[in-house]
N, C-alpha and C positions, 0 to 999 in steps of 0.2 A: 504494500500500500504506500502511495506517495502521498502523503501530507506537506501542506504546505502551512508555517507556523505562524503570524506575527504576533508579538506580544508588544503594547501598548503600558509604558510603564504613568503614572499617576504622582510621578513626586513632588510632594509639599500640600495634599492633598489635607486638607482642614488643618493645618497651621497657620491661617490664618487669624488676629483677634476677631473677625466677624465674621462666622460660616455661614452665615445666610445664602442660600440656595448658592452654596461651592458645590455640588451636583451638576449645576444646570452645564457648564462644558463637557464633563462625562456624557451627559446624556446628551445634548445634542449632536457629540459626535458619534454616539450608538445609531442613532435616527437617524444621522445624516448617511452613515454606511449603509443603511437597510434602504432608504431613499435609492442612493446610487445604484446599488445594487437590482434595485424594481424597475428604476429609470432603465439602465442595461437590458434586462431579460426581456423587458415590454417593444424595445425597437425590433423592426422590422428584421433587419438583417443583424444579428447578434454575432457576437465576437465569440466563438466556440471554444475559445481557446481565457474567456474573460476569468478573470481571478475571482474569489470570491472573497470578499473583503470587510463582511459581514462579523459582530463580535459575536459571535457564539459563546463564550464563556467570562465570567468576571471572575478571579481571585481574589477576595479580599482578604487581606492578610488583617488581622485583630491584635492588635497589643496584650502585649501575654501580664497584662496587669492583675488578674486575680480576681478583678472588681466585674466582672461581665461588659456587656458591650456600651459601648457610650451615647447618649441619645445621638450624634450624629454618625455613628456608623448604624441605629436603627432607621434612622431619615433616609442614609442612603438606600440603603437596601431598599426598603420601600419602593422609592423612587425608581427604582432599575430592575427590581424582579418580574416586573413581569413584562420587560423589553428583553431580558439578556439569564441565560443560565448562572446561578451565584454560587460558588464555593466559599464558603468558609472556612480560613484557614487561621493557624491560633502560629503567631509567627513568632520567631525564638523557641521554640515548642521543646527543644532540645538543654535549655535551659532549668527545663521542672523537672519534679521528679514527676512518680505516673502517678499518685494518689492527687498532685493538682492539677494533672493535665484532667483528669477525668471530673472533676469537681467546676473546673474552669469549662471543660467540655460542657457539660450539664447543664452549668449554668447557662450558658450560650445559648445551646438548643433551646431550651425554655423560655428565653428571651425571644428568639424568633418566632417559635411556635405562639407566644403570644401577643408577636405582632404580625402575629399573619402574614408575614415574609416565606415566597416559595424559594425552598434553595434544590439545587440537584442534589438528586438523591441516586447515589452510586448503585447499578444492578447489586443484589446480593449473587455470590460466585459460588455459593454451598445451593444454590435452585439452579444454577444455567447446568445445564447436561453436560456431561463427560465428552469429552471429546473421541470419537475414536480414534483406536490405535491400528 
């Protein structure tokens, strides 16, 4: 399979003193790819060969602070879940031990699940079928 990667880095992202919709270039550059991208597939004569330049997934990396998510990383999500697939990822993770990665963990999910944030949700690999040999 040939994939083709680009990753989109986000730095200084809510360091800001005022995070008032610091979102809104995130997201218009999400819409603005899926835009392009429609624009492309809808002309007549289409490039067969066109990239697709579409975000399909967000990694948010979370501050391994202990304290759970910060109202602006639950804004954001918000804001983006339901344009873009969201990963949640707990960064420095190798920094804890496992009693608060899983407590941090916890927390987190619980935190989404109560803001109705949809995040991808990875196949379970103990249900896909054995491969044959």
């Amino acid at each position: 399979v040939n994939l083709t990667l680009t990753v989109v880095d986000t730095p200084g992202f809510g360091d800001a003193i005022d995070n008032s919709n610091c979102w809104d270039p995130v997201l218009h550059y999400v819409e603005s790819q899926y835009e392009e991208f429609l624009e492309a597939e809808t002309k007549v004569l289409r490039n067969p060969n066109m990239a697709d330049t579409r975000v399909h997934a967000c990694l948010y990396f979370i501050a391994p602070t202990g304290h759970g998510l910060n109202p602006l990383d639950i804004e954001f999500m918000q804001q983006l879940h339901d344009k873009v697939n969201i990963i949640p990822i707990i960064s420095k993770a190798d920094t804890l031990v496992e009693e608060e990665i899983a407590y941090f963990k916890s927390q987190i999910m619980q935190q989404i699940h109560a803001a109705k944030i949809k995040i991808y949700e990875f196949p379970d690999l103990e249900d896909a079928e054995e491969p044959e040999k």
